[in-house]
C-alpha positions in Angstrom: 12.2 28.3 11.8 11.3 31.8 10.8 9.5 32.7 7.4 6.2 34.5 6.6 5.2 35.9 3.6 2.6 37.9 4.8 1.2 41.8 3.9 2.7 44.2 6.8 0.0 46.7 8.5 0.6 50.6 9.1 3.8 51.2 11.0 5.6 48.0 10.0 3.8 45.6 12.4 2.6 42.1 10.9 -1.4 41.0 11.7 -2.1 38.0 12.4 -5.3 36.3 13.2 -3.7 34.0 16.3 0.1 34.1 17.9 0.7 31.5 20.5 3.5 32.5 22.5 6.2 31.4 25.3 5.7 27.6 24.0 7.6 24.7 24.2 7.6 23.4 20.2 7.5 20.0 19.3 7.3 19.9 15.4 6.2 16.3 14.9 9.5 15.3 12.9 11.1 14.0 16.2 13.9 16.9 16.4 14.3 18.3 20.0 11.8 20.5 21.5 12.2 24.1 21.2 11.1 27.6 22.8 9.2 29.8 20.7 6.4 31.5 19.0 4.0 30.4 16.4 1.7 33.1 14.2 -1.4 32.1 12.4 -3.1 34.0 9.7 -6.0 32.3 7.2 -5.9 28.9 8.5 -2.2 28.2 8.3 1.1 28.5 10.4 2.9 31.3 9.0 5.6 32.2 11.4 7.7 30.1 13.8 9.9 31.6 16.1 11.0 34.3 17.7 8.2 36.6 15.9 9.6 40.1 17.2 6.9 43.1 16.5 3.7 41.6 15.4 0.2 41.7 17.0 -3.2 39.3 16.2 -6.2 39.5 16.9 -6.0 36.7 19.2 -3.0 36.0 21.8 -2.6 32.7 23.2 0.1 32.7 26.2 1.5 28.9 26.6 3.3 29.7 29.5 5.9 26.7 28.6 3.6 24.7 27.5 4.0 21.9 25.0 2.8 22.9 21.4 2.4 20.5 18.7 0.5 19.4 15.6 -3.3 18.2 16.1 -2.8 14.6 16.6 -3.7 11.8 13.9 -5.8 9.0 14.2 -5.3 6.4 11.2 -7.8 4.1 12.7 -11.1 4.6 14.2 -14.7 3.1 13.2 -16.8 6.8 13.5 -18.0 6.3 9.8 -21.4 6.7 10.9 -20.6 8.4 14.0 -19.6 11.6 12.5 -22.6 12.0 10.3 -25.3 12.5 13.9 -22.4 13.8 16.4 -20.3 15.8 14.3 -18.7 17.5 17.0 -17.1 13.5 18.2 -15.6 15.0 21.4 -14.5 12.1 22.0 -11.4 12.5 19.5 -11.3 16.4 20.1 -10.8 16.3 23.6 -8.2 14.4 23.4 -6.5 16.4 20.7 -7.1 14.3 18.2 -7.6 16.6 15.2 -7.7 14.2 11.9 -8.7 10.7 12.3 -9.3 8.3 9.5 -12.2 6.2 9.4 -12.7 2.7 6.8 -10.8 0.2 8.5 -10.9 -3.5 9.1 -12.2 -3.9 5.5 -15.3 -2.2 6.8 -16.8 0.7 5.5 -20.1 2.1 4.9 -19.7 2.3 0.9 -19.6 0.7 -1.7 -23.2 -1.2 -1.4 -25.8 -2.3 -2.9 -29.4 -2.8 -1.9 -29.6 -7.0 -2.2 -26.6 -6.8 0.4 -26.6 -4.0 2.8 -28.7 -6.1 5.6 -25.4 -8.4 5.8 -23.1 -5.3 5.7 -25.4 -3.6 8.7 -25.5 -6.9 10.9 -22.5 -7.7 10.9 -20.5 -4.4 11.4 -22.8 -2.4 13.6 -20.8 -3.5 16.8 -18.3 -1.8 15.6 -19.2 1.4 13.1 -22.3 2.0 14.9 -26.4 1.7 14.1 -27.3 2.8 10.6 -30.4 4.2 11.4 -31.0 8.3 11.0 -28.5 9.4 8.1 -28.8 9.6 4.4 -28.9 7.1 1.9 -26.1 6.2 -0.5 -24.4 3.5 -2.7 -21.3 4.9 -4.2 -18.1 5.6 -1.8 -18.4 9.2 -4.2 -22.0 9.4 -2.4 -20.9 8.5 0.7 -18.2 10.9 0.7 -20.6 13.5 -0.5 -22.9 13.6 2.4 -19.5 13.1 4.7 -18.1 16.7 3.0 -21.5 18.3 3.7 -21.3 17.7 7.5 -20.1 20.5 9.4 -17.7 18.8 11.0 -15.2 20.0 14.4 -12.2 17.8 13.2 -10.8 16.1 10.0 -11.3 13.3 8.2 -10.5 10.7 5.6 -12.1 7.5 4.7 -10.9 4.4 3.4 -12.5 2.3 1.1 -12.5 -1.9 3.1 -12.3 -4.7 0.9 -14.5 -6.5 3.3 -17.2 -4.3 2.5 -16.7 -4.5 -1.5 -16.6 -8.1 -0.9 -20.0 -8.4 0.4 -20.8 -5.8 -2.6 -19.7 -8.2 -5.1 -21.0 -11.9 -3.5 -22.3 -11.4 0.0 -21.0 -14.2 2.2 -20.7 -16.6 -0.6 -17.2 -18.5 0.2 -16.6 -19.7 -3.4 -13.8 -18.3 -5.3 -13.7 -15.2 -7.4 -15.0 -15.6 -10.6 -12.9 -13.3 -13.2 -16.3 -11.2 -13.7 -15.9 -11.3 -10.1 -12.5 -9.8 -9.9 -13.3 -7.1 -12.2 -16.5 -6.3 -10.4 -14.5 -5.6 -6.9 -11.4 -4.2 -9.0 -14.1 -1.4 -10.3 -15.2 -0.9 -7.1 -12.1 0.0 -5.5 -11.0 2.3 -8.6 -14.3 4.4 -8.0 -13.1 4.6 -4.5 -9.9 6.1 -5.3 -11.1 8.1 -8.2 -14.0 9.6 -5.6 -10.7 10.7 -2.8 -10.6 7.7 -0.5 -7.0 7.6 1.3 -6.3 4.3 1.0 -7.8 0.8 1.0 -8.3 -1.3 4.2 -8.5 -5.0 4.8 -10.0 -7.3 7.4 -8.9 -11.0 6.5 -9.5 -12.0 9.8 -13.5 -11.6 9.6 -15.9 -13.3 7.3 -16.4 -12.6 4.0 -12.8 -11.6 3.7 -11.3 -14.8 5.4 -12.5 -16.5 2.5 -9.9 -14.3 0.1 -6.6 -16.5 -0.7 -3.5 -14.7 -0.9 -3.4 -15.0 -5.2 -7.3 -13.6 -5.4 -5.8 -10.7 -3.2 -3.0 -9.9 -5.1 -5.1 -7.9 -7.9 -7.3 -6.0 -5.6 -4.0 -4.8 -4.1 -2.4 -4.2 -7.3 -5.0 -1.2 -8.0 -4.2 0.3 -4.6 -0.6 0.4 -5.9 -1.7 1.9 -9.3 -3.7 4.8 -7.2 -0.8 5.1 -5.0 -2.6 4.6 -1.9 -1.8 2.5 1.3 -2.9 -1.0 2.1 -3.8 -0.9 6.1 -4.5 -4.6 6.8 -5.9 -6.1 10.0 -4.1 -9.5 9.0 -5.0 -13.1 8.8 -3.9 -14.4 12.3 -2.4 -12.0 15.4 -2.0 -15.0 17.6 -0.7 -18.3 16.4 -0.6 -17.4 13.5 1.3 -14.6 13.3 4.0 -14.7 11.8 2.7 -16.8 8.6 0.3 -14.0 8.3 3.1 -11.7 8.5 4.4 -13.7 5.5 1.7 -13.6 3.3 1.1 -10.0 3.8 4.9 -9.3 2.8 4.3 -11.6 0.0 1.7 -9.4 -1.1 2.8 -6.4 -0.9 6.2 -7.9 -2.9 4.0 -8.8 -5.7 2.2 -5.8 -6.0 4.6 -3.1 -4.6 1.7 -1.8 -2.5 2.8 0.5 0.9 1.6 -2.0 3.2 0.0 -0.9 6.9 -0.2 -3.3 9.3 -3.1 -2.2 11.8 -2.9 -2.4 15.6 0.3 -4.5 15.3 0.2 -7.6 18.1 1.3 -10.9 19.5 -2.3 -11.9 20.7 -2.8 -14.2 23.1 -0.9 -15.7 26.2 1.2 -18.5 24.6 2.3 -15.9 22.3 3.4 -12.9 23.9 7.1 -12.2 23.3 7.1 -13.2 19.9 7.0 -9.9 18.8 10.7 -9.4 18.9 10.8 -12.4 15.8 8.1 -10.1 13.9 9.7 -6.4 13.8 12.8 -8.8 13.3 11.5 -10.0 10.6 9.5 -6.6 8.9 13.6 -5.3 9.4 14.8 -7.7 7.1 11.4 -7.2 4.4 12.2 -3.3 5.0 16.0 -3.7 4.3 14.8 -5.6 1.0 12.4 -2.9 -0.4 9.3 -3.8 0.9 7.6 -0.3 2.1 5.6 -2.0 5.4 4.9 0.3 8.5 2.6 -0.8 11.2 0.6 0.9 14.3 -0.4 -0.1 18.2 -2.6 1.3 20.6 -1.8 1.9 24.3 -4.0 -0.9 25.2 -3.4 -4.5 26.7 -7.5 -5.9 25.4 -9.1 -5.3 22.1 -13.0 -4.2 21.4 -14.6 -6.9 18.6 -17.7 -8.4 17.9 -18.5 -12.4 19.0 -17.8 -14.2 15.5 -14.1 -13.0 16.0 -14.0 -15.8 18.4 -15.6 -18.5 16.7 -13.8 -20.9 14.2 -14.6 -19.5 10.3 -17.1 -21.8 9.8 -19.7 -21.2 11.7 -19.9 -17.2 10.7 -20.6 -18.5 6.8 -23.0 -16.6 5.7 -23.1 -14.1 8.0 -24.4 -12.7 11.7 -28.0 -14.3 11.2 -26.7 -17.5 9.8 -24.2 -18.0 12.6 -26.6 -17.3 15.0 -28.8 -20.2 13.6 -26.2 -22.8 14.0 -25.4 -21.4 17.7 -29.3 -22.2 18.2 -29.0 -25.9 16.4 -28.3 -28.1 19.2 -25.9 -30.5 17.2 -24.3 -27.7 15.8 -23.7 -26.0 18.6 -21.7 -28.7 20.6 -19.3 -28.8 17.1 -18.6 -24.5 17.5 -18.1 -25.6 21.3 -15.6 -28.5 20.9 -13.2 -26.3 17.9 -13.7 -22.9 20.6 -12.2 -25.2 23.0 -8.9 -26.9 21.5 -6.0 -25.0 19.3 -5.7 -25.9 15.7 -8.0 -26.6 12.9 -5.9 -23.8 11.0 -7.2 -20.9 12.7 -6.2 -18.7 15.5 -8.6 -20.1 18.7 -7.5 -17.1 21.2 -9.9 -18.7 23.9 -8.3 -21.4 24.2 -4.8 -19.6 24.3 -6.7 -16.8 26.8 -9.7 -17.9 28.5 -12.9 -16.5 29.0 -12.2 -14.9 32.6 -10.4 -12.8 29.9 -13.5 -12.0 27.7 -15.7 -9.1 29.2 -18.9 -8.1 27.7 -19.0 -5.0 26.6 -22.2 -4.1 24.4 -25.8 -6.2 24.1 -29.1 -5.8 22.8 -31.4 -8.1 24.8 -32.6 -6.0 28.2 -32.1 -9.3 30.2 -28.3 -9.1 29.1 -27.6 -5.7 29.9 -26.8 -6.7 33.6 -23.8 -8.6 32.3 -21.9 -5.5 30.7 -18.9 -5.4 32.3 -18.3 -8.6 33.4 -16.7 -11.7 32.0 -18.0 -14.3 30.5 -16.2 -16.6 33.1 -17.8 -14.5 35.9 -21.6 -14.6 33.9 -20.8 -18.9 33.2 -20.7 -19.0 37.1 -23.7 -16.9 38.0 -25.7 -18.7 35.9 -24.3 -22.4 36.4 -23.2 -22.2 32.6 -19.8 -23.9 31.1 -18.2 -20.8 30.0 -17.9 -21.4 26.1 -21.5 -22.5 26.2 -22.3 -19.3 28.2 -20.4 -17.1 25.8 -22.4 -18.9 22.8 -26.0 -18.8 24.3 -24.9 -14.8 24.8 -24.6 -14.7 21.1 -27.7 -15.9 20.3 -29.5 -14.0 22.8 -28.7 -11.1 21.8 -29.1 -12.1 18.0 -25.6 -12.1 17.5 -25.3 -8.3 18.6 -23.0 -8.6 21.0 -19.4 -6.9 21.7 -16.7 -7.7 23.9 -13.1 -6.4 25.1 -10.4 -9.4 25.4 -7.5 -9.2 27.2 -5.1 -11.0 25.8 -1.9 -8.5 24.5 1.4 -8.1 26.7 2.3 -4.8 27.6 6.3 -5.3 26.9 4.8 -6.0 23.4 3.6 -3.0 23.2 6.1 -1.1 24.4 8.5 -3.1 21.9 6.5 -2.1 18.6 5.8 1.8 20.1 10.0 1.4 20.1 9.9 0.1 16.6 11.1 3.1 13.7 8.2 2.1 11.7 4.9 2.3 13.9 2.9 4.7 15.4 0.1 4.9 17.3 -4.1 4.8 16.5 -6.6 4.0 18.5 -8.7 1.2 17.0 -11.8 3.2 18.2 -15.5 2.1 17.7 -18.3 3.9 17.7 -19.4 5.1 21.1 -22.6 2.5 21.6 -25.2 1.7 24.5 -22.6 -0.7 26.0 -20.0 0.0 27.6 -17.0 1.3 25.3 -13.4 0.4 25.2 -11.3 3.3 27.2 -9.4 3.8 24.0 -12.1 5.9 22.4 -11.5 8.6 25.0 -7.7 8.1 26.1 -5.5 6.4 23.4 -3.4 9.7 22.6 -3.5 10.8 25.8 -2.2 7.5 27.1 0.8 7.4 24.8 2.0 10.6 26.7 0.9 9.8 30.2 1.9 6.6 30.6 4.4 5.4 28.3 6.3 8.6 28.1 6.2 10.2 31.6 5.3 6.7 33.9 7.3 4.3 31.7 9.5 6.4 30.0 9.2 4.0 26.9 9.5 6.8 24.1 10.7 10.5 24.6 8.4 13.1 24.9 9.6 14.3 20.8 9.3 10.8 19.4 5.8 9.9 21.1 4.8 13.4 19.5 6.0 12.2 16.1 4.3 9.2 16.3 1.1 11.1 16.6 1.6 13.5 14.2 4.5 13.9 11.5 4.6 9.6 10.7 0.8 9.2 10.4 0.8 11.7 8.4 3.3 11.2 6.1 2.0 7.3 5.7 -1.7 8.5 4.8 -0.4 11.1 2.4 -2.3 14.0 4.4 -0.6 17.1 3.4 -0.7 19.8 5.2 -0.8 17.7 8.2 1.4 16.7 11.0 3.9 19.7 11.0 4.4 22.7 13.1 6.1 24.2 10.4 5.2 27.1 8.1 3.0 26.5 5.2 1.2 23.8 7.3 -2.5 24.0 8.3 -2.9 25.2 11.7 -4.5 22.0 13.5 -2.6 22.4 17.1 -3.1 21.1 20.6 -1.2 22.9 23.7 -1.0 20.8 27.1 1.3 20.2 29.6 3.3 17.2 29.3 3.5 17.4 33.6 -0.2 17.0 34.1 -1.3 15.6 30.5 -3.5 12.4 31.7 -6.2 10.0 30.4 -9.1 9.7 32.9 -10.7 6.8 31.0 -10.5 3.4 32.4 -12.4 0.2 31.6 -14.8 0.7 34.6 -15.3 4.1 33.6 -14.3 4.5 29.6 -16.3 7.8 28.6 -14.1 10.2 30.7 -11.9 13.1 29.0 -8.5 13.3 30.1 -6.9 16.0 31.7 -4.1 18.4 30.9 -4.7 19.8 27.2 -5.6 23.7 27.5 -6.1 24.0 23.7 -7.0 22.1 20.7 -7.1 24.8 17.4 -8.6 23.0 14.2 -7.6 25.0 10.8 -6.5 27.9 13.2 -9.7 28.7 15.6 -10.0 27.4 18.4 -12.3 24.2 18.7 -11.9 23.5 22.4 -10.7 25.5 25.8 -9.7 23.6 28.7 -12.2 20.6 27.9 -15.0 22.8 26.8 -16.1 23.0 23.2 -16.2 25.9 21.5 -19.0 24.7 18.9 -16.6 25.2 15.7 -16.9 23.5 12.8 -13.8 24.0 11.1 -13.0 20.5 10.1 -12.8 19.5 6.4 -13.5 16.1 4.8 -9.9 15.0 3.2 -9.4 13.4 -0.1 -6.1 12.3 -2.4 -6.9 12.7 -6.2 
């Protein structure tokens, strides 16, 4: 725990630019917490320890605080976020130093021209409006403009298959042509070639429903050949779990991939529990070879966009096409009657959940905005509306714009996956918007520590910690990352473990919690007791 290999001022005393002392240590790896020191010189952690005689320019007292690796975030939706508030407080505040955008199978590269309306319309709910920042076509291009934004934290980017998809065919649901293949195959080998950290799918949303599980075997295969990770929002969470548990392990048995399973779940009512079958079952895959991890946020509802709920069908073609058959009367009544009744091979989560479980979080149309925050049960009854015909004409007031939270996940599941080996946590974030955002975006680290280590005492304080830091990082391949240990880039966050609490709550989501003192980005220090020090020390982060 001691080492430095550093050049020793007059009269034998070593300068450094930042010592922390009188700190409690959590390294990320899940070993016991320590007391110590920690010295910082250039960026990086160079001593741990007892540190003796030195001095620094700066001197940080912990008093017993807890000190531990700038927390990772594997999953948020800032891709255009960061490029017009670069500072996202939102994730520093929280101590969220790295965070990894791309996922769901949507990112903002590759595209092309023909396509990028569908692209925009359908995944602004969730990464944000594309309005303001630089052109681009290339993930290489993207990346570019991404590196030359002075940013306050880190970040990687993932290239989503949804969004090469649409770069290839658009919302056409016909099979992949071989030409095809090669086409989407090229465009995730630029991708990696260009730094992206991994590959992310979204196989629950349309286009990438369409995929079956042979067409995606060869798109996989060339994450495997780049030796980067597969994160995958799967097929089904709710009724169909466990057969899209299946395919994914078939998958990833084929190809050899190192499969991620995003925001693990057993969603919906008539399926909570079952998550003791699934981590069961990803044992078993494990003890066979297959390489599958998996994450969870500290959450009980999700944030999506309306087609998530509607059967596959009727989002063909995308937002402004689905909107259309909302608006045909005949139509319509056929989206009501499958939005009403399980089955018809597809995961119906209203009718598992219920709309007094469906909130409405973001819309477009003025006359809608008094709805935010309520559910669509509540909003059927004020306006004398059958709720699934409510939730429908909601849709296609607001030109299919419109974003929700669902409640439908069981807390003990939660708690079961947070105790699984293999998972740890990420927040599922989207881009902060004129509705009314999911409390995640502010909170989800800072919930994991509040209430499920010191209120539920589901995880120790070391292995929470870990699952922040160390496992996240060693998944995505971010070196440097995750470790108090010398050598290691000097992303750190001090708090007290006693007082350390999310403020954000559903009524009031844009809050920053309480109880970090310091968050230090690449060794300076980017925020002080929940004010911002205007640094922009973050770097964009690439594998090559």
């Amino acid at each position: 725990r001691l080492s430095a290999v550093i050049e020793s001022g007059k009269d034998n005393i070593i300068m450094f630019d930042t010592i922390i002392k009188n700190a409690r240590i959590a390294d990320g790896t899940g070993a016991p917490i320590y007391f110590g020191s920690v010295a910082i010189k250039s960026g990086k952690i160079v001593m741990v320890g007892d540190l003796g005689n030195v001095q620094a320019a700066e001197v940080i007292e912990a008093n017993g605080q807890v000190l531990s690796p700038g927390f990772i975030d594997v999953h948020t939706h800032n891709d255009l976020m960061l490029l017009t508030d670069n500072s996202c407080q939102s994730k520093l505040q929280q101590g969220v130093t790295t965070q990894i955008v791309g996922n769901c199978g949507f990112s903002v590269a590759p595209i092309r021209d023909e396509t990028l309306s569908l692209l925009r319309t359908y995944a602004e709910p969730s990464i944000g409006i594309w309005e303001g920042v630089p052109a681009w076509h290339s993930f290489e291009e993207y990346l570019r403009v991404l590196g030359d934004t002075p940013l306050a934290g880190n970040v990687g980017a993932m290239v989503g298959n949804g969004t090469v998809r649409m770069a290839v065919k658009g919302f056409d649901k016909s099979p992949f042509t071989s030409a095809e293949t090669d086409h989407a195959k090229a465009y995730l080998a630029e991708a990696f070639e260009a730094g992206a950290v991994g590959m992310s799918m979204g196989l629950t949303y349309t286009p990438e429903h369409y995929y079956t599980t042979e067409e995606l075997i060869p798109l996989c295969a060339v994450a495997e050949k780049y030796n980067r990770p597969v994160a995958v929002h799967m097929r089904g969470e709710g009724d169909s779990l466990m057969q899209s548990i299946d395919e994914m392990l078939h998958i990833a048995e084929q190809t050899g991939i190192s499969l991620h399973i995003s925001h693990m779940k057993a969603a919906g009512k008539n399926n909570w529990g079952k998550m003791s079958a699934a981590l069961e079952k990803l044992d078993k895959a494990r003890a066979k070879g297959i390489d599958v991890t998996g994450d969870v946020y500290s959450y009980t509802a999700c944030y999506s966009q309306f087609p998530y709920l509607m059967p596959p069908w009727a989002a063909e073609g995308g937002v402004a096409k689905a909107v259309e058959r909302v608006r045909d009367p005949e139509t319509f009544q056929r989206i009501k009657a499958n939005m009403e009744r399980s089955g018809d091979g597809w995961d119906c989560m209203i009718y598992s959940t219920g709309w007094e479980n469906v909130w409405i979080a973001l819309t477009v149309n003025p006359s809608c905005k008094q709805y935010e925050g309520m559910s669509v049960a509540e909003i059927a009854q004020l306006r004398g509306e059958n709720p699934t015909e409510c939730g429908l004409r909601l849709f296609a007031e607001n030109d299919g714009k419109l974003g929700f939270m669902f409640f439908f996940i069981d807390e003990a599941d939660i708690k079961s996956i947070l105790c699984w080996d293999h998972a740890f946590s990420a927040s599922d974030s989207t881009s902060i918007n004129s509705g009314i955002c999911h409390p995640r975006v502010f909170g989800n680290s800072v919930r994991l520590l509040s209430h499920f280590v010191r209120e539920e005492h589901t995880l120790s304080l070391e292995s929470a910690i870990q699952k922040l830091t160390g496992m996240p990082a060693k998944r995505f391949g971010l070196n440097g990352k995750g470790l108090l240990r010398p050598g290691m880039d000097a992303d750190l966050v001090l708090f007290n473990p006693e007082t350390i609490q999310d403020c954000a709550d559903y009524d009031h989501p844009q809050r920053y919690p309480k109880g970090i003192s310091q968050v230090l980005v690449a060794g300076k220090s980017a925020m002080q007791s929940g004010n911002y020090q205007n640094t922009t020390d973050g770097k964009l982060i690439t594998i090559k």
